[in-house]
FIBA-412853 format. One record per atom (N, C-alpha, C, O): residue number from 1; residue in one letter; z, x, y. Coordinates in pm, whole numbers, plus 50000, padded with zeros to 5 digits. Layout:
<rs>
(NUM, 'A', (Z, X, Y))
...
</rs>
This chain:
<rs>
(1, 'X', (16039, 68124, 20391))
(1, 'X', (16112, 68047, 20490))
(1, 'X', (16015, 67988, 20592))
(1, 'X', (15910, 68046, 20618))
(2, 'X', (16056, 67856, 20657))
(2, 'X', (15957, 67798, 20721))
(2, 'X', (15984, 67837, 20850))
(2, 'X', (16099, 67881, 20844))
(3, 'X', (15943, 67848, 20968))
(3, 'X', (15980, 67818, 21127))
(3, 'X', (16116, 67768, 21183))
(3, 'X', (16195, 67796, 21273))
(4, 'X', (16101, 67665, 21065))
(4, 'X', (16239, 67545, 21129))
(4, 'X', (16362, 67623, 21098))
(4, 'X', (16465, 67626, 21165))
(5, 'X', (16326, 67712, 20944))
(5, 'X', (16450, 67752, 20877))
(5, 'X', (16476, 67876, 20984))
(5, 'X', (16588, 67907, 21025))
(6, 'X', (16359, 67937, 21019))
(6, 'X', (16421, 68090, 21108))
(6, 'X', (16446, 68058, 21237))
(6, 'X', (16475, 68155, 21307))
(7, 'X', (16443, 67962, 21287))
(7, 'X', (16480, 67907, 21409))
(7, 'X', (16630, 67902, 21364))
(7, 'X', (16714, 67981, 21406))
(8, 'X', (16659, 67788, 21266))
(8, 'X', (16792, 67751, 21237))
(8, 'X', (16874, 67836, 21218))
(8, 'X', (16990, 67804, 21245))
(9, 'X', (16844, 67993, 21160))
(9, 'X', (16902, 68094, 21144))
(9, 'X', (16922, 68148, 21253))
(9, 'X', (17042, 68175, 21251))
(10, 'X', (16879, 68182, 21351))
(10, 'X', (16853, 68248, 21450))
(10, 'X', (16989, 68206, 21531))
(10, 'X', (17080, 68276, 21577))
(11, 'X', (16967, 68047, 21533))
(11, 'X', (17074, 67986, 21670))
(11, 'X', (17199, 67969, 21525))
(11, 'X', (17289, 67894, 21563))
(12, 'X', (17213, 67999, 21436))
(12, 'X', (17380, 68016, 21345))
(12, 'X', (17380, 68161, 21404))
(12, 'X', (17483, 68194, 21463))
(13, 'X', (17298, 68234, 21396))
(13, 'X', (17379, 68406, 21433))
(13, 'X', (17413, 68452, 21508))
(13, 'X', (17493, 68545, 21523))
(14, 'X', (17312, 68345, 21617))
(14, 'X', (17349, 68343, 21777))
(14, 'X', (17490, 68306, 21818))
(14, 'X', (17575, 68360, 21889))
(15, 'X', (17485, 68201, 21749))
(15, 'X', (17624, 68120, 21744))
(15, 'X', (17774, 68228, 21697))
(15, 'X', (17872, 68260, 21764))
(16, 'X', (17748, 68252, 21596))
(16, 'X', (17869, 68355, 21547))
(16, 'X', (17859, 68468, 21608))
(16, 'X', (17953, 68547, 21603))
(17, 'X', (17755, 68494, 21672))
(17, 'X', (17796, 68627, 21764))
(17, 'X', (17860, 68573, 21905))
(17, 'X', (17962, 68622, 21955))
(18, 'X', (17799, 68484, 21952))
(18, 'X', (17873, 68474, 22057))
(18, 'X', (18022, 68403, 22006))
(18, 'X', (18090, 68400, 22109))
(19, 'X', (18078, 68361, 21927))
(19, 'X', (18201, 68295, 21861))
(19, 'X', (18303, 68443, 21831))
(19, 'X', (18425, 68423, 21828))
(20, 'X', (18271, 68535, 21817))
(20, 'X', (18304, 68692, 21801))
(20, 'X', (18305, 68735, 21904))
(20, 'X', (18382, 68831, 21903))
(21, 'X', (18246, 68715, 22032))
(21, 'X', (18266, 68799, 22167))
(21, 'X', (18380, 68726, 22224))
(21, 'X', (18478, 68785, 22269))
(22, 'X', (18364, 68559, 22223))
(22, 'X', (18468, 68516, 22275))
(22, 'X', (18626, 68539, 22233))
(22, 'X', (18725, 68504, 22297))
(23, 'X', (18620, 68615, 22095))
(23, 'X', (18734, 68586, 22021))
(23, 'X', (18815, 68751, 22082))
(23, 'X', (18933, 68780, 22099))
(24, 'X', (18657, 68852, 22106))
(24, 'X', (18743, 68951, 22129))
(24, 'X', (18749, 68947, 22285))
(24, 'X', (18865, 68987, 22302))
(25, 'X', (18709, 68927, 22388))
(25, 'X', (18768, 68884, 22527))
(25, 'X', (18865, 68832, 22533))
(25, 'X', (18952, 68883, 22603))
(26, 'X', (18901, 68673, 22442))
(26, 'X', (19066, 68648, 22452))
(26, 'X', (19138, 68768, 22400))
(26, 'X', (19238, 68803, 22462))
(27, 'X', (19103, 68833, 22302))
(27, 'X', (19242, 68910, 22243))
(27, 'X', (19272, 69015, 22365))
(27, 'X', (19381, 69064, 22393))
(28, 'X', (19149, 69036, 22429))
(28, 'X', (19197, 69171, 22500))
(28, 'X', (19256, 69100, 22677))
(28, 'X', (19320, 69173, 22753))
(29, 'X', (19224, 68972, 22711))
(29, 'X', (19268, 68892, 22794))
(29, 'X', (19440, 68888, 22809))
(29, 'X', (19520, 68906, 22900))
(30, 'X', (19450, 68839, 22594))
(30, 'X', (19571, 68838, 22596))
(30, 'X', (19665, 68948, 22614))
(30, 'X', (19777, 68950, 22667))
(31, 'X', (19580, 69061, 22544))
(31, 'X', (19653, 69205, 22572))
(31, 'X', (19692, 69303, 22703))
(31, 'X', (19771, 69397, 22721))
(32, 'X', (19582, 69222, 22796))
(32, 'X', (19611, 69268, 22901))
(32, 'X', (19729, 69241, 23015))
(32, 'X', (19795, 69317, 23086))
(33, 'X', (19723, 69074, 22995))
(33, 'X', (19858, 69014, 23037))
(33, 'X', (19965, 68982, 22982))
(33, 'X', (20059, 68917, 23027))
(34, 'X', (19946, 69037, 22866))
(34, 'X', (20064, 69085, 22775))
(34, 'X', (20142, 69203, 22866))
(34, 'X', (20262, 69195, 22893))
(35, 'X', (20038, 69338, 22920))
(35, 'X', (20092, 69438, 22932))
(35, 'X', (20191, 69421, 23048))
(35, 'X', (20296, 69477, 23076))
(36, 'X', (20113, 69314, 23108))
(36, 'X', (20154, 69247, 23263))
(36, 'X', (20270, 69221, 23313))
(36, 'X', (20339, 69256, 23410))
(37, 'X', (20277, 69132, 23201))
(37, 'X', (20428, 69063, 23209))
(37, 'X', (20539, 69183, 23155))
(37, 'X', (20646, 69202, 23213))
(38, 'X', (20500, 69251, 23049))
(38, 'X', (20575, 69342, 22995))
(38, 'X', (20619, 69437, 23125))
(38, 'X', (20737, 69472, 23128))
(39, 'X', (20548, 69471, 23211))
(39, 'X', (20571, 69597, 23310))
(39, 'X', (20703, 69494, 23396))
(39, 'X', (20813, 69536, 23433))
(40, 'X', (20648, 69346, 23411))
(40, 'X', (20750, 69269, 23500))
(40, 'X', (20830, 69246, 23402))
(40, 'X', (20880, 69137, 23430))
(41, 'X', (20901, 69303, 23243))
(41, 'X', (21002, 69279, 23172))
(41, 'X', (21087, 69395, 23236))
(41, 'X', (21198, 69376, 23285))
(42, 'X', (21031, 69501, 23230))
(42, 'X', (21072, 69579, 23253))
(42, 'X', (21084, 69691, 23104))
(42, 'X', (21163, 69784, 23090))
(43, 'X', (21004, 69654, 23028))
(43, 'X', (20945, 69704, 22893))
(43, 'X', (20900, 69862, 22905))
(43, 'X', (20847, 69898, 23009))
(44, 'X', (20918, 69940, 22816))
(44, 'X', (20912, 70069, 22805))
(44, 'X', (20748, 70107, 22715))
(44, 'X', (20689, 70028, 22642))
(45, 'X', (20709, 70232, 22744))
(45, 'X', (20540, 70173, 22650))
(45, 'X', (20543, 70130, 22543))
(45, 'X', (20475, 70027, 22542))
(46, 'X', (20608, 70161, 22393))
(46, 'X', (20627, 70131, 22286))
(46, 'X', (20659, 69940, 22304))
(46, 'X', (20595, 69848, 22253))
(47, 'X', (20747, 69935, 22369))
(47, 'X', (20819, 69792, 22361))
(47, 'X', (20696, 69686, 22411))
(47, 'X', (20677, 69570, 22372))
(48, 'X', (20619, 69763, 22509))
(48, 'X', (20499, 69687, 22636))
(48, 'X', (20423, 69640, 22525))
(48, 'X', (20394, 69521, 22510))
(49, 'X', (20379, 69767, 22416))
(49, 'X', (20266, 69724, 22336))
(49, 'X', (20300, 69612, 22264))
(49, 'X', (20241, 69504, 22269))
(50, 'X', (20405, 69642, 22190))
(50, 'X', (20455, 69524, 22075))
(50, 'X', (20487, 69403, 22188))
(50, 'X', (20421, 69311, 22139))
(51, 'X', (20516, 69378, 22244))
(51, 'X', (20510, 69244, 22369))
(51, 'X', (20392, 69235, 22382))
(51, 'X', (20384, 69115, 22408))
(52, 'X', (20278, 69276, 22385))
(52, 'X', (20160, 69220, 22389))
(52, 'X', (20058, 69204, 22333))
(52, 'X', (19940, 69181, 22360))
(53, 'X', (20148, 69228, 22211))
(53, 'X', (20109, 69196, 22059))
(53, 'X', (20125, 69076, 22017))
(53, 'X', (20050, 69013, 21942))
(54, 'X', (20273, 69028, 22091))
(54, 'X', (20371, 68904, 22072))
(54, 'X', (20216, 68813, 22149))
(54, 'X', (20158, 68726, 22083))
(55, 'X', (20177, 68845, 22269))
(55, 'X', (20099, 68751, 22335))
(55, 'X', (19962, 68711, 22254))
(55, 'X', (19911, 68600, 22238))
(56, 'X', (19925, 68819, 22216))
(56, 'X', (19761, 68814, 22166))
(56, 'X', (19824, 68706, 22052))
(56, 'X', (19837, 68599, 22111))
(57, 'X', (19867, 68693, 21916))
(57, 'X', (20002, 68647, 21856))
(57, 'X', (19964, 68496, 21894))
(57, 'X', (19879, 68417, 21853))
(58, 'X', (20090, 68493, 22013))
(58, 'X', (20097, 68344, 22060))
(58, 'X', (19965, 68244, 22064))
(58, 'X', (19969, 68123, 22041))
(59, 'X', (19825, 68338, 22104))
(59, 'X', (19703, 68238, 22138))
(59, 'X', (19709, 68189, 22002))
(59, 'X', (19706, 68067, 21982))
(60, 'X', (19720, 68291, 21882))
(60, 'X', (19649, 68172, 21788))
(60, 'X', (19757, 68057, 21696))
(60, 'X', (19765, 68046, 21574))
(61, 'X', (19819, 67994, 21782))
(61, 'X', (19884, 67889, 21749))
(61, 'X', (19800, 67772, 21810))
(61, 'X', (19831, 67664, 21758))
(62, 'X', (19729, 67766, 21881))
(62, 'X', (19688, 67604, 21889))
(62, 'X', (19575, 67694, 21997))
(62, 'X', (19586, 67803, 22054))
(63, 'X', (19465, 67592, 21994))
(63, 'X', (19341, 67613, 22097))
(63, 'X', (19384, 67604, 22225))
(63, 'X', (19468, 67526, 22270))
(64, 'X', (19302, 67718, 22301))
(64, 'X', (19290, 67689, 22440))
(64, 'X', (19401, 67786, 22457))
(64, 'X', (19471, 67830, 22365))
(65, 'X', (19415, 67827, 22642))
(65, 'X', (19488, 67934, 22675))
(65, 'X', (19657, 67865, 22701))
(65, 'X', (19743, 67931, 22759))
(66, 'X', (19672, 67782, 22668))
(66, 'X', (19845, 67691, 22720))
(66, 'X', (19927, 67746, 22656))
(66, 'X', (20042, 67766, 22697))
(67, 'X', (19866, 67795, 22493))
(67, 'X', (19998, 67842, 22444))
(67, 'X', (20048, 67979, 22522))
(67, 'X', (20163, 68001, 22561))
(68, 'X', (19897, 68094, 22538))
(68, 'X', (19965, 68184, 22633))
(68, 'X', (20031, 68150, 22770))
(68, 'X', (20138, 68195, 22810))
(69, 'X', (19990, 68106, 22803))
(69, 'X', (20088, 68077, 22916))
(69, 'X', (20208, 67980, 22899))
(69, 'X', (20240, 67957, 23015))
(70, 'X', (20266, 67932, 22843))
(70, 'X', (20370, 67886, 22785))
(70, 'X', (20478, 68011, 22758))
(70, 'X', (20575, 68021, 22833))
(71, 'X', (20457, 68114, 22640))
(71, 'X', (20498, 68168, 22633))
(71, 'X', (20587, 68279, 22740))
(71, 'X', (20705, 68307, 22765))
(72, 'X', (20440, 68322, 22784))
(72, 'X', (20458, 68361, 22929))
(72, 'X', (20588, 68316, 23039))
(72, 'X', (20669, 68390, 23095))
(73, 'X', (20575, 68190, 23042))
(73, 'X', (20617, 68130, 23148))
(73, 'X', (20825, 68103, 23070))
(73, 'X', (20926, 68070, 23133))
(74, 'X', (20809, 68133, 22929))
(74, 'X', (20932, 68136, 22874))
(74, 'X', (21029, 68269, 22900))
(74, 'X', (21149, 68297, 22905))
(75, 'X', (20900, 68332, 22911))
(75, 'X', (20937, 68498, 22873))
(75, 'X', (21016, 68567, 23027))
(75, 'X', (21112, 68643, 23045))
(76, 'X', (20913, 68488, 23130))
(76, 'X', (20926, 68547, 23273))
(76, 'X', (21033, 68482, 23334))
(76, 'X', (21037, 68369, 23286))
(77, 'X', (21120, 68497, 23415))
(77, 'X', (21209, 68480, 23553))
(77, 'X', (21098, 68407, 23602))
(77, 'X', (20989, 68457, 23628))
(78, 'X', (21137, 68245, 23618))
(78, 'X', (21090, 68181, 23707))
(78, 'X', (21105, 68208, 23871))
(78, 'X', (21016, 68174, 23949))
(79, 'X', (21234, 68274, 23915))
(79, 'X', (21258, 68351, 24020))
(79, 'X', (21182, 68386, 24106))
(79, 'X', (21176, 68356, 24225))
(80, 'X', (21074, 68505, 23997))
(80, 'X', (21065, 68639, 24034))
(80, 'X', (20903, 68596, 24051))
(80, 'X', (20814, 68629, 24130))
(81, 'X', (20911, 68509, 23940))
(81, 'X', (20729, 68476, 23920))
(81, 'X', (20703, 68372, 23894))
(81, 'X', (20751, 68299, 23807))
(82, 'X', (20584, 68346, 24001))
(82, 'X', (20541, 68175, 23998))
(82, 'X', (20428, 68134, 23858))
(82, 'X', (20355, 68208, 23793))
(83, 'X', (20454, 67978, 23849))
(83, 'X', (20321, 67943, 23765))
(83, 'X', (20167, 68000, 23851))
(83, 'X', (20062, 67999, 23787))
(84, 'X', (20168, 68034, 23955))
(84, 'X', (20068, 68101, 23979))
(84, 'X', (20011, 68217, 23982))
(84, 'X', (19896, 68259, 23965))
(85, 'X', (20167, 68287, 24020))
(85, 'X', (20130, 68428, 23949))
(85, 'X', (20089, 68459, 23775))
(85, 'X', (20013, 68546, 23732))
(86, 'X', (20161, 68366, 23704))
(86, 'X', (20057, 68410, 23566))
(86, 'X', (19908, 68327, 23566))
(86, 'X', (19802, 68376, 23530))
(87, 'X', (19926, 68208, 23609))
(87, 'X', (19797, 68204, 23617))
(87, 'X', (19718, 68286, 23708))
(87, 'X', (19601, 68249, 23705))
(88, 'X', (19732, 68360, 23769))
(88, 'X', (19652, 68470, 23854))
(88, 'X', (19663, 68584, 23729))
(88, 'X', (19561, 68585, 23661))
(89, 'X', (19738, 68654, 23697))
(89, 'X', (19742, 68731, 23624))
(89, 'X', (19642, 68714, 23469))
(89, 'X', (19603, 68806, 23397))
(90, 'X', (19629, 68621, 23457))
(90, 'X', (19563, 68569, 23314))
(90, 'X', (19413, 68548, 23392))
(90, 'X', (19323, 68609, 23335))
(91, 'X', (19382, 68491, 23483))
(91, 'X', (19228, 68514, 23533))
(91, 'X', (19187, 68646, 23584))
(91, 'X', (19066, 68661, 23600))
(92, 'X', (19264, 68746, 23614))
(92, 'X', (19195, 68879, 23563))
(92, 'X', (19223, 68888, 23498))
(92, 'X', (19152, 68797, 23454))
(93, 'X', (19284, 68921, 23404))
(93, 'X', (19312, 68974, 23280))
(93, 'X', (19147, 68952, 23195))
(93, 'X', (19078, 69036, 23137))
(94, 'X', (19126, 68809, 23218))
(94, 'X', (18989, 68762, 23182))
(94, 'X', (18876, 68824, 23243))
(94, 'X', (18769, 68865, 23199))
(95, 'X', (18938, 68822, 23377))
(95, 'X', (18788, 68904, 23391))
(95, 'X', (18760, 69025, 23380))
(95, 'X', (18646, 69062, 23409))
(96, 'X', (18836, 69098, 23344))
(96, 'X', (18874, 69253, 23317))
(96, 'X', (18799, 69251, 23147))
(96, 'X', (18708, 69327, 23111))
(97, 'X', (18842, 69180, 23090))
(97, 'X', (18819, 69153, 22924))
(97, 'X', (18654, 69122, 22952))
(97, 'X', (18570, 69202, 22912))
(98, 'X', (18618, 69004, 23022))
(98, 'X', (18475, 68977, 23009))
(98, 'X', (18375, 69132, 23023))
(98, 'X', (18283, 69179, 22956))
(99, 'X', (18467, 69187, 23179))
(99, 'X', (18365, 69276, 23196))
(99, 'X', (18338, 69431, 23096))
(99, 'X', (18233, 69494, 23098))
(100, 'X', (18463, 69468, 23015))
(100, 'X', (18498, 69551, 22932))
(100, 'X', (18441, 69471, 22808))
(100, 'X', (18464, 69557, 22723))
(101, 'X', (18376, 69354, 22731))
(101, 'X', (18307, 69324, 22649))
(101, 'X', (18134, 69331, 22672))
(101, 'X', (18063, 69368, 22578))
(102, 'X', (18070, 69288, 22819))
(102, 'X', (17940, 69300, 22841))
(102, 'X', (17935, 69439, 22843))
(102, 'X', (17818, 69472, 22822))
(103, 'X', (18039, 69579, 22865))
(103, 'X', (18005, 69683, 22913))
(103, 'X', (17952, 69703, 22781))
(103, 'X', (17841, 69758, 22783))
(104, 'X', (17999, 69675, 22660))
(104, 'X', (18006, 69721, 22510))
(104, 'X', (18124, 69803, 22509))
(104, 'X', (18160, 69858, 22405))
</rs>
């Protein structure tokens, strides 16, 4: 193998590893404000989990975080809870996930 080729290898593995961290920060992003909303369902633990199963779920229908929060925002009492409270809730959730992935 030449230089160019172990270079080229290097930044593909780089690449799929970081493509794998991101994938498990959303899931646990989603799982977390899954649990979130579930506690504001008023969800029991069994029911909390499988609801935020439903969320992790929802991301992979289309890129980007809209579908979770869509869902979200179907699921919740507009009432009770603003578009800002899930979007507050979903940026920790993230940062809770980021920091529970760098921990290992």
């Amino acid at each position: 193998m030449t230089t160019f080729d172990n270079r080229e290898q290097a930044f593909e593995n780089e690449f799929a590893h970081d493509q794998e961290k991101r994938f498990k920060v959303e899931a646990k992003r989603d799982r977390y404000v899954g649990l979130w909303a579930a506690e504001k369902l008023g969800k029991t633990a069994g029911d909390a989990d499988e609801y935020a199963k439903s969320v992790i779920r929802a991301d992979l229908k289309e890129p980007g975080d809209n579908d979770v929060f869509e869902k979200l925002r179907a699921d919740l009492p507009k009432n009770d809870i603003s578009d800002q409270d899930i979007r507050k809730a979903m940026t920790d959730a993230l940062q809770k996930a980021m920091d529970e992935v760098r921990k290992g």
